[in-house]
GUGUTI-737356 format. One line per field, with one value per residue (C-alpha): residue in three letters; z, x, y. Coordinates in Angstrom, 1 decimal, padded with zeros to 4 digits, always signed. Layout:
<nodes>
code	ALA,...
c3	Z,...
c1	X,...
c2	Y,...
</nodes>
This chain:
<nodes>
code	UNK,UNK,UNK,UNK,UNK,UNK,UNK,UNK,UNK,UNK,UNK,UNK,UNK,UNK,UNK,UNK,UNK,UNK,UNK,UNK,UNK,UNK,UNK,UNK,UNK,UNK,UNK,UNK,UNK,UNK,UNK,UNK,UNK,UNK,UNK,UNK,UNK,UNK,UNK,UNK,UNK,UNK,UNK,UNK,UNK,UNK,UNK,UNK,UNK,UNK,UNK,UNK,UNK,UNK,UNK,UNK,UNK,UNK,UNK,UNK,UNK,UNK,UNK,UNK,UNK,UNK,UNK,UNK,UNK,UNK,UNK,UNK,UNK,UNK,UNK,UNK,UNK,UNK,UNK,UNK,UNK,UNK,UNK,UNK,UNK,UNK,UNK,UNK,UNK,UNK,UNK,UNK,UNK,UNK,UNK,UNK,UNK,UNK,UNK,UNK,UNK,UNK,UNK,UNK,UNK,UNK,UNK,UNK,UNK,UNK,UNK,UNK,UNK,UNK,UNK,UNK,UNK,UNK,UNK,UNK,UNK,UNK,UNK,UNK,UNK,UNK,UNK,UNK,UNK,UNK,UNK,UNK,UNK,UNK,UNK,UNK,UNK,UNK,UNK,UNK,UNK,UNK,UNK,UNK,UNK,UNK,UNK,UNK,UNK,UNK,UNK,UNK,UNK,UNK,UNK,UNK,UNK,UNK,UNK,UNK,UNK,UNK,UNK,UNK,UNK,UNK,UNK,UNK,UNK,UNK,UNK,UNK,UNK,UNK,UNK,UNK,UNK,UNK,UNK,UNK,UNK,UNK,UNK,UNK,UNK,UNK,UNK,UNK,UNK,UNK,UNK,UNK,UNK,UNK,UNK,UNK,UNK,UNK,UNK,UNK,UNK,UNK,UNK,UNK,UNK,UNK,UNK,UNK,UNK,UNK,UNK,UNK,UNK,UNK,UNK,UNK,UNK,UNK,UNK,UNK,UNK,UNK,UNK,UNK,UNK,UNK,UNK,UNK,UNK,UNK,UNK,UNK,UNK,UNK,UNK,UNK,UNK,UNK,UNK,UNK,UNK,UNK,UNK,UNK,UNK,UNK,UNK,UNK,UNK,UNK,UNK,UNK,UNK,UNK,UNK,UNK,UNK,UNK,UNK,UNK,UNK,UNK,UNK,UNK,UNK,UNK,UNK,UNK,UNK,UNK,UNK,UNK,UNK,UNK,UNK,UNK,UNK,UNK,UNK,UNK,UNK,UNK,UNK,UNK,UNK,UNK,UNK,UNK,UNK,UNK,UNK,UNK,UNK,UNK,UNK,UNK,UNK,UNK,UNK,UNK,UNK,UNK,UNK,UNK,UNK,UNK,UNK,UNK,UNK,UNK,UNK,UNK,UNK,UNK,UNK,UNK,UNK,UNK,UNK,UNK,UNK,UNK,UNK,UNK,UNK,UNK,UNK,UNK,UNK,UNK,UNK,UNK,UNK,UNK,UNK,UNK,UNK,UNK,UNK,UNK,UNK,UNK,UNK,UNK,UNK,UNK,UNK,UNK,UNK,UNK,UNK,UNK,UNK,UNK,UNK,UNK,UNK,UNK,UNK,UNK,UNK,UNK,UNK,UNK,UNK,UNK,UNK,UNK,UNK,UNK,UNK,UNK,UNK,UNK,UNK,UNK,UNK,UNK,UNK,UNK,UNK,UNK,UNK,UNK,UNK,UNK,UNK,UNK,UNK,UNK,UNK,UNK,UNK,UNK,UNK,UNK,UNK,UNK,UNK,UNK,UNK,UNK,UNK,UNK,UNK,UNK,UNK,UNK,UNK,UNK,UNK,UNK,UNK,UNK,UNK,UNK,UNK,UNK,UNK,UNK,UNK,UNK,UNK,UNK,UNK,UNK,UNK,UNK,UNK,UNK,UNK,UNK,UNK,UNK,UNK,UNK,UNK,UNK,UNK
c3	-143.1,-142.9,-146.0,-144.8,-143.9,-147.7,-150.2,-153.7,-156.3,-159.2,-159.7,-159.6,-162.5,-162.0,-165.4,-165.6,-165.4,-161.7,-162.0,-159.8,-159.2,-161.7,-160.9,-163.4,-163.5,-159.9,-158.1,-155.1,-155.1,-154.0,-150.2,-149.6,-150.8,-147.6,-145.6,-146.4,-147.2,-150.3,-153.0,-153.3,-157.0,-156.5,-155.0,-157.3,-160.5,-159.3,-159.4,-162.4,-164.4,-162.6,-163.8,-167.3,-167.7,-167.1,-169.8,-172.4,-174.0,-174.9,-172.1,-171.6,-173.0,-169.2,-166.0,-165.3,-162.1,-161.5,-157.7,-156.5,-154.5,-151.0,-151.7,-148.7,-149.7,-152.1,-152.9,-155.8,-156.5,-159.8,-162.5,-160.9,-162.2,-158.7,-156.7,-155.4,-152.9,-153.4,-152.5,-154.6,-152.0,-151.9,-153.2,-156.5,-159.9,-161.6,-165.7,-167.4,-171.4,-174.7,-178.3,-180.5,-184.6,-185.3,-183.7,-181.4,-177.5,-175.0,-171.2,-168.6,-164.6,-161.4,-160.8,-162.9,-163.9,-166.2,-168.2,-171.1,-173.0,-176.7,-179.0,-180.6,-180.4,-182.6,-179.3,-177.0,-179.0,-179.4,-176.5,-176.2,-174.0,-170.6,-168.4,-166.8,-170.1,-171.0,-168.1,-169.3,-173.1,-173.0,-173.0,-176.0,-177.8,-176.9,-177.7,-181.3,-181.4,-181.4,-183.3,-181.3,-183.6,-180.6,-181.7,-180.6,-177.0,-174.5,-171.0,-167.7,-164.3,-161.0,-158.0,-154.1,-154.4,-152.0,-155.1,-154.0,-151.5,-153.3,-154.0,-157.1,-158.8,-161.9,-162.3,-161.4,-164.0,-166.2,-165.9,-165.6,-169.1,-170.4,-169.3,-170.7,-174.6,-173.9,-173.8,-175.8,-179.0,-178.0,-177.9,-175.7,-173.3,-169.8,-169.4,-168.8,-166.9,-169.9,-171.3,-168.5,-168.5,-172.1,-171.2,-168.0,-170.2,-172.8,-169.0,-168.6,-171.6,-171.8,-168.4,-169.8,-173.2,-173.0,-169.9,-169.3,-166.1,-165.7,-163.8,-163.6,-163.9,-160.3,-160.1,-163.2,-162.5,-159.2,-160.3,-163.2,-161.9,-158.3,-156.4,-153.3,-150.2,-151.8,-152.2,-155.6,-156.2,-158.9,-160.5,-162.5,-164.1,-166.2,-165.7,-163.9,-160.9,-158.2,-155.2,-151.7,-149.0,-146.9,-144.7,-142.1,-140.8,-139.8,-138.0,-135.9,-137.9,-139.7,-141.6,-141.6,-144.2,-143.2,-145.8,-144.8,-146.8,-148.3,-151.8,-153.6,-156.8,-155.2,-155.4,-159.4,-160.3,-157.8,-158.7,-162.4,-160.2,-157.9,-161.1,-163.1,-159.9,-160.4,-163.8,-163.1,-160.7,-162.6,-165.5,-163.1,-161.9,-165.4,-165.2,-166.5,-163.2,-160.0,-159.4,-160.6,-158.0,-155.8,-153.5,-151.7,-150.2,-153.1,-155.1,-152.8,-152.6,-156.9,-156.5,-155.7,-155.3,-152.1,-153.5,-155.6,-152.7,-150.8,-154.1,-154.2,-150.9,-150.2,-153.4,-153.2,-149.2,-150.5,-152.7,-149.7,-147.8,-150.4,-150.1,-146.5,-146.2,-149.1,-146.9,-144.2,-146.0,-147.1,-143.9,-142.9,-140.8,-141.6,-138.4,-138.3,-141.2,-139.1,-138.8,-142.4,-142.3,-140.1,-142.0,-145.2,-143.9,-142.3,-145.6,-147.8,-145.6,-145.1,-148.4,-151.0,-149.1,-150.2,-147.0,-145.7,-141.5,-141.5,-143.0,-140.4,-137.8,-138.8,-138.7,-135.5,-133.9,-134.8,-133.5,-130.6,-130.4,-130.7,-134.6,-135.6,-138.2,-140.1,-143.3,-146.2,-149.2,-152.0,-154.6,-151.4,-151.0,-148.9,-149.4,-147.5,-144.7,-144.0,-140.5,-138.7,-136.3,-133.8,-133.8,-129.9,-130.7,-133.8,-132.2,-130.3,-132.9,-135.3,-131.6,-131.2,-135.3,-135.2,-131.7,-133.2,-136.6,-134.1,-132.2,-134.8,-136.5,-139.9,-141.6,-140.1,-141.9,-143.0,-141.5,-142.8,-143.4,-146.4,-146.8,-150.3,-152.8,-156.4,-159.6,-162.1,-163.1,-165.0,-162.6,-164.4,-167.8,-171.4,-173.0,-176.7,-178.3,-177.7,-180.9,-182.7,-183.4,-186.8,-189.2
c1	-035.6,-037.0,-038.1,-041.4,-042.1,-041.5,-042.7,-041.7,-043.9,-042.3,-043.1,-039.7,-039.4,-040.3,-039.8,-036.0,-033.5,-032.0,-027.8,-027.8,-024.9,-025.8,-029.2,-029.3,-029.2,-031.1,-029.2,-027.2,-023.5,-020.3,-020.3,-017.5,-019.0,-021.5,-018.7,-016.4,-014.3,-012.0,-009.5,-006.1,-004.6,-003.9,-007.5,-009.7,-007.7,-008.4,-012.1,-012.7,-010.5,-012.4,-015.2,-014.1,-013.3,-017.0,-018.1,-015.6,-012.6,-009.6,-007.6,-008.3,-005.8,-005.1,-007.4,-008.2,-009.6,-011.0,-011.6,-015.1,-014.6,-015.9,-016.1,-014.9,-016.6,-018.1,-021.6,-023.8,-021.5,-019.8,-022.7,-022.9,-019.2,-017.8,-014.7,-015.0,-012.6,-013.0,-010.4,-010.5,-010.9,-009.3,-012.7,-012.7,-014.5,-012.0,-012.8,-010.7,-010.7,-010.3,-010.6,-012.6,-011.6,-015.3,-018.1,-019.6,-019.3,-020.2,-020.8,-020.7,-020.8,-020.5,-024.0,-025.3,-022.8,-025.3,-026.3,-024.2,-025.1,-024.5,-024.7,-022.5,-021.8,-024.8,-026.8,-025.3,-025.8,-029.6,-030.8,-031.7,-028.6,-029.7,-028.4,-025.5,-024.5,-024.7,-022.3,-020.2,-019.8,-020.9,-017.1,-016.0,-019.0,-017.7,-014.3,-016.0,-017.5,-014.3,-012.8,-010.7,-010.6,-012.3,-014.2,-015.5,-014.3,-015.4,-015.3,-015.9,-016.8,-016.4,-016.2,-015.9,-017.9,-021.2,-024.3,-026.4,-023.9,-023.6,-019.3,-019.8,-019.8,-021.1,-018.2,-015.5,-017.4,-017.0,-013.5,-012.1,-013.7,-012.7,-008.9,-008.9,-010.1,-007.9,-004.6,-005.6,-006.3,-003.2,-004.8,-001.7,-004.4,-003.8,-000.2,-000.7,-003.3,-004.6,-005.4,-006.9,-009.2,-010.1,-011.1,-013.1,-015.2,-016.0,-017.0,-019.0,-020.6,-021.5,-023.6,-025.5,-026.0,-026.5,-027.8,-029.7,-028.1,-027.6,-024.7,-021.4,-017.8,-016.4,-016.5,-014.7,-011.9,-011.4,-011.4,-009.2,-006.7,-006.5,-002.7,-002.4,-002.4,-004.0,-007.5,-008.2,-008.6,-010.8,-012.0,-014.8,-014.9,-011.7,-011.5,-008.3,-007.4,-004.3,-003.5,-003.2,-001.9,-004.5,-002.7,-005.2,-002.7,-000.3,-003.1,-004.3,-007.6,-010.0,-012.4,-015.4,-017.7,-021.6,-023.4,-027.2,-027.9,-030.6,-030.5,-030.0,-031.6,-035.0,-036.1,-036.7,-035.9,-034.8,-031.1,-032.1,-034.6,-031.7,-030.2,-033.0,-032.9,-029.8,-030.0,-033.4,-031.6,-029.1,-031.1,-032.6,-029.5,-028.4,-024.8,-023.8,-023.7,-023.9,-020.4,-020.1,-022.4,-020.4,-022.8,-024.7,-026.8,-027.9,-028.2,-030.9,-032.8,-033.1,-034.2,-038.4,-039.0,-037.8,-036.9,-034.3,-033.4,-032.4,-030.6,-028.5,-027.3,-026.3,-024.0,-022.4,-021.9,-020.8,-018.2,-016.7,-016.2,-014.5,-011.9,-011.5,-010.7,-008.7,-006.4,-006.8,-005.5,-002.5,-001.5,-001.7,-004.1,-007.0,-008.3,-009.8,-012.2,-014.8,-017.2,-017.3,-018.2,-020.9,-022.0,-021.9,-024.6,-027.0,-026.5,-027.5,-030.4,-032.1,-031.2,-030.5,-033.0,-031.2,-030.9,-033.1,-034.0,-030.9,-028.4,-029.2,-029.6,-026.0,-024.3,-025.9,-024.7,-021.5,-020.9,-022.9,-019.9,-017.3,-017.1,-014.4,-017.5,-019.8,-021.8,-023.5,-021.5,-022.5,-025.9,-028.1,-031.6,-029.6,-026.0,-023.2,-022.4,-018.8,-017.5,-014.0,-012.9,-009.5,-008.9,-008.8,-012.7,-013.5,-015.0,-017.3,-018.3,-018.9,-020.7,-023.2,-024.5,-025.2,-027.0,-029.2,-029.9,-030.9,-033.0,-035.3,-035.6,-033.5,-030.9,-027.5,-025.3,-022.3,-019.5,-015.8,-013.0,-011.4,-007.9,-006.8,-006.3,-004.7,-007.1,-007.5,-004.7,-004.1,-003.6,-002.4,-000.2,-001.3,-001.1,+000.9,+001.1,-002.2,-003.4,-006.5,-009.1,-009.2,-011.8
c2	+011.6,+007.9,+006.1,+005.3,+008.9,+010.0,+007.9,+008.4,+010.0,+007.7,+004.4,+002.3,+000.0,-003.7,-005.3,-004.7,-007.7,-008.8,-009.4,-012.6,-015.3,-017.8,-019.0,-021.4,-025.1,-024.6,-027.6,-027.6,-025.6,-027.9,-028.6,-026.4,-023.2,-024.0,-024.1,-021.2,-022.9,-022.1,-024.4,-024.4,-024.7,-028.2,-029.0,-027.2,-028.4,-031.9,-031.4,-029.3,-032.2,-034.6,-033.5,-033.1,-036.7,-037.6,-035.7,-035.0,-037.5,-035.4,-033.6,-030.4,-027.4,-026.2,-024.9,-021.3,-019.7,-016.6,-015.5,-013.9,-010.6,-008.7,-005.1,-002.9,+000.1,+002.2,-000.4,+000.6,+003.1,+001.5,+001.9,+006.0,+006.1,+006.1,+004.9,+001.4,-000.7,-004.6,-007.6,-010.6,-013.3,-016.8,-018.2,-019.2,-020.4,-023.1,-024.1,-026.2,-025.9,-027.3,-025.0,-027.0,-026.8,-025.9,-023.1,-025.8,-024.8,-027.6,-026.6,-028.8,-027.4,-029.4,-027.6,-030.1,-032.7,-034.7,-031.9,-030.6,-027.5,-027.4,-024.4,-021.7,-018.4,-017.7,-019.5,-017.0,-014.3,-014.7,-015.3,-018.8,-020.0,-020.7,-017.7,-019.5,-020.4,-016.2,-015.8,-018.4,-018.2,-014.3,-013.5,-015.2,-013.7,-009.9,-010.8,-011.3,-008.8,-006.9,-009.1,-010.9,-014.5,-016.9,-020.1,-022.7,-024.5,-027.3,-026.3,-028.0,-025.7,-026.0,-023.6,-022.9,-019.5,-020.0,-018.4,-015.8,-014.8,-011.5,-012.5,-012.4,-015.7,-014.9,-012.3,-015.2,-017.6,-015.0,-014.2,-017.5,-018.9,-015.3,-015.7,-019.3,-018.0,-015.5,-017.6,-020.0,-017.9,-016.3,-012.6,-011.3,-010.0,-011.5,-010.6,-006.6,-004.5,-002.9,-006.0,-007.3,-004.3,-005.3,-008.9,-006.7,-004.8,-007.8,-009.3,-006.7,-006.3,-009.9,-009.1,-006.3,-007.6,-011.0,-012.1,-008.4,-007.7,-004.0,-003.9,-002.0,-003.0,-003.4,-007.3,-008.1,-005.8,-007.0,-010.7,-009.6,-006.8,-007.7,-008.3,-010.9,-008.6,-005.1,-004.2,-002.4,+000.9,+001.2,+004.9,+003.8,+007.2,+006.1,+002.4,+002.9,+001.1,+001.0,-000.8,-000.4,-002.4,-004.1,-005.9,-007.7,-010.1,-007.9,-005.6,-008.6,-008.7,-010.7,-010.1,-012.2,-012.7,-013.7,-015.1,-015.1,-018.0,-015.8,-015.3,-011.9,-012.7,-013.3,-009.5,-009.4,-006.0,-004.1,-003.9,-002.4,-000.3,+001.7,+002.2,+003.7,+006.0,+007.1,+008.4,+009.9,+012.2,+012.5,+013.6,+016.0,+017.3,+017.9,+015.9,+012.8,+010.7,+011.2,+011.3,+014.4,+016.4,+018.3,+020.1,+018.0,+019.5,+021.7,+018.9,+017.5,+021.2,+020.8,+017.0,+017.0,+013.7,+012.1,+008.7,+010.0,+012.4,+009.4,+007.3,+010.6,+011.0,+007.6,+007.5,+011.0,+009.9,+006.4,+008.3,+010.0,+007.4,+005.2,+008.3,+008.0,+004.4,+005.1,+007.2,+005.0,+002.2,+004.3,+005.2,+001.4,+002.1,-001.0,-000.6,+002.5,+001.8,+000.5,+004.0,+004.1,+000.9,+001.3,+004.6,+002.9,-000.2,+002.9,+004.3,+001.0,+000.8,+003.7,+006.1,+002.9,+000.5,-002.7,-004.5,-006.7,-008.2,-010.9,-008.7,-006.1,-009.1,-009.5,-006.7,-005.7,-009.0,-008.3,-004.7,-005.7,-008.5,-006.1,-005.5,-002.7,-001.7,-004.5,-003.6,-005.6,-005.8,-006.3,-005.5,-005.9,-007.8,-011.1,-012.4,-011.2,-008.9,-008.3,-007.3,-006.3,-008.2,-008.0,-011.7,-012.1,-011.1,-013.3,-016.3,-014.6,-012.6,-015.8,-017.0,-014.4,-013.7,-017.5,-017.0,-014.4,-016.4,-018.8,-017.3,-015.8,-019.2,-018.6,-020.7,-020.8,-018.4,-019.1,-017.6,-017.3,-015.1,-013.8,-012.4,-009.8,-012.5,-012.9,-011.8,-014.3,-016.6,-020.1,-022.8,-026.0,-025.3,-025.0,-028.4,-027.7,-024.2,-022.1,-020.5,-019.1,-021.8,-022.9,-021.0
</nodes>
């Protein structure tokens, strides 16, 4: 059934808060990140320390970086307690950091290198913080809140992650100033998985709480607990994750990301929206989350309204086919993943109705190209499609999406590809002995 021959009977919510990728100061992003083009250590310390010096007079304690991530498969799936399959890509979010001997945070990003923030904890906490500064210093606030003894700290931002691209660079912000407090207060969390799943969910939990963003915990693990060469598996029923080889190279693949150039976080709402859905079915269904229904097809017989009939089926489909590549991947097998692929885009656009024209444009172009299997990845409304390519086949591919962008008169996207990357990881050493911040 079509969406536009079934409209809903419920009014989705408009008022609820749109997860975006740091819309705030509203200035443009490095030139590299409109490029594709990603940081070595070396590179991205330079200009995160560079930056520093402008603004602040000590040396900072050591630089951080967090990467942003492409998710393979299982999209809007998280927040229903579902199975997910992201990479960490090479793209990453550098801070470098300094623990200050009183409360007082100061914020500076290459965003806007002549505007500081100043505030506290106390800031964060009530609201007042701009929203990049929620994403920022929202962390250190949930490590707090546990208990964690976190202070005060000066911090300088840079990064190669394109915003709005749907790679989560808010998540990558996030974990990078998160891993920093971390080591510096000497919390013992970023050596071991379990830790890292803590500093995940005080991630998380800053996005929700502080900057009002509903969303669920996929991008913080995977910028967190991700290996060089694997994508994650992550069960967000438990929290726990594993790896699998995804071995591209090896294959004879690439895979491309197409960022749109248009921005996710323009649809106000709508990401809150699908998950209001969800629970309202689930609440129907009378089980926890959606993960949990196992008949299918009875479950959409029970469901009256044909909205929710749709938000169903696309996530207990979704969940499926995060299995299948799953054991695709296993049996080193990367590229046969394309069909799910492909039924995972048809899925996002017809039952979860988060695409939009230029990320169909996209991944039509490059099946139409010779694509193993393209899809949008990501929360959906712009940003990023992701597509397979052999690499005898990846200029052409790149050739003909920028052919068609073209031709209908839109921006030209941004093309690049991505390999499995580290999670998040200090890049230039700790200057002295890290500790807690003084009282």
């Amino acid at each position: 059934m079509k969406p536009s021959e079934e409209p809903s009977d419920l009014p989705e919510p408009s008022d609820l808060p749109e997860p975006s990728d740091l819309p705030e100061p509203s200035v443009e992003h490095s030139p590299d990140a409109a490029t594709g083009r990603a940081w070595g250590d070396a590179e991205g310390s330079d200009r995160v320390q560079t930056l520093w010096r402008r603004v602040f007079d000590a040396a900072p304690a050591g630089v951080w970086a967090a990467p942003g991530r492409v998710n393979l498969i299982g999209e809007h799936v998280d927040y229903n307690r579902g199975p997910c399959l992201p990479i960490a890509v090479p793209h990453r979010t550098f801070v470098a950091v300094r623990p200050r001997p009183d409360g007082t945070i100061r914020i500076v990003s290459a965003l806007a290198p002549e505007q500081v923030w100043t505030g506290s904890l106390d800031t964060v906490a009530d609201g007042s913080a701009p929203s990049w500064v929620g994403y920022a210093a929202g962390p250190v606030w949930a490590l707090a809140e546990l208990g964690h003894p976190v202070g005060g700290f000066d911090a300088a931002i840079d990064s190669c992650l394109p915003l709005g691209a749907g790679l989560s660079s808010s998540a990558a912000l996030e974990c990078s100033v998160a891993l920093a407090i971390a080591e510096l207060a000497g919390l013992g969390l970023a050596d071991t998985d379990a830790g890292r799943t803590v500093l995940a969910a005080a991630c998380v939990r800053a996005e929700n709480d502080i900057v009002g963003a509903p969303t669920g915990g996929m991008d913080q693990a995977a910028s967190l607990r991700s290996k060089a060469g694997h994508a994650l598996v992550l069960d967000t029923l438990d929290h726990s994750a594993g790896m699998v080889p995804c071995d591209l190279a090896g294959a004879g693949l690439q895979l491309l990301v197409i960022d749109t150039r248009v921005s996710h976080a323009l649809v106000d709402g709508q990401y809150a929206a699908r998950r209001w859905a969800c629970e309202q079915a689930a609440a129907q269904l009378g089980v926890g989350s959606l993960r949990e229904v196992t008949d299918l097809d009875a479950a959409l017989a029970r469901l009256t309204d044909p909205m929710l009939r749709r938000r169903t089926r696309h996530v207990v489909t979704e969940i499926d086919r995060v299995w299948q590549v799953h054991a695709l991947l296993c049996a080193g097998r990367v590229g046969a993943i394309g069909p799910a692929l492909d039924a995972s885009h048809a899925s996002l656009r017809d039952d979860y109705e988060v695409s939009c024209p230029e990320l169909d444009a996209a991944v039509d172009a490059a099946r139409g190209a010779g694509a193993l299997g393209a899809r949008m990845t990501g929360g959906g409304f712009g940003g990023a499609a992701i597509a397979l390519v052999e690499n005898d086949a990846q200029q052409h591919v790149r050739d003909q999406v920028r052919q068609v962008f073209a031709d209908r008169g839109w921006l030209e996207p941004v093309i690049f590809a991505v390999v499995p990357a580290a999670g998040a990881a200090r890049v230039r050493p700790v200057v002295g002995r890290p500790g807690p911040p003084p009282a």
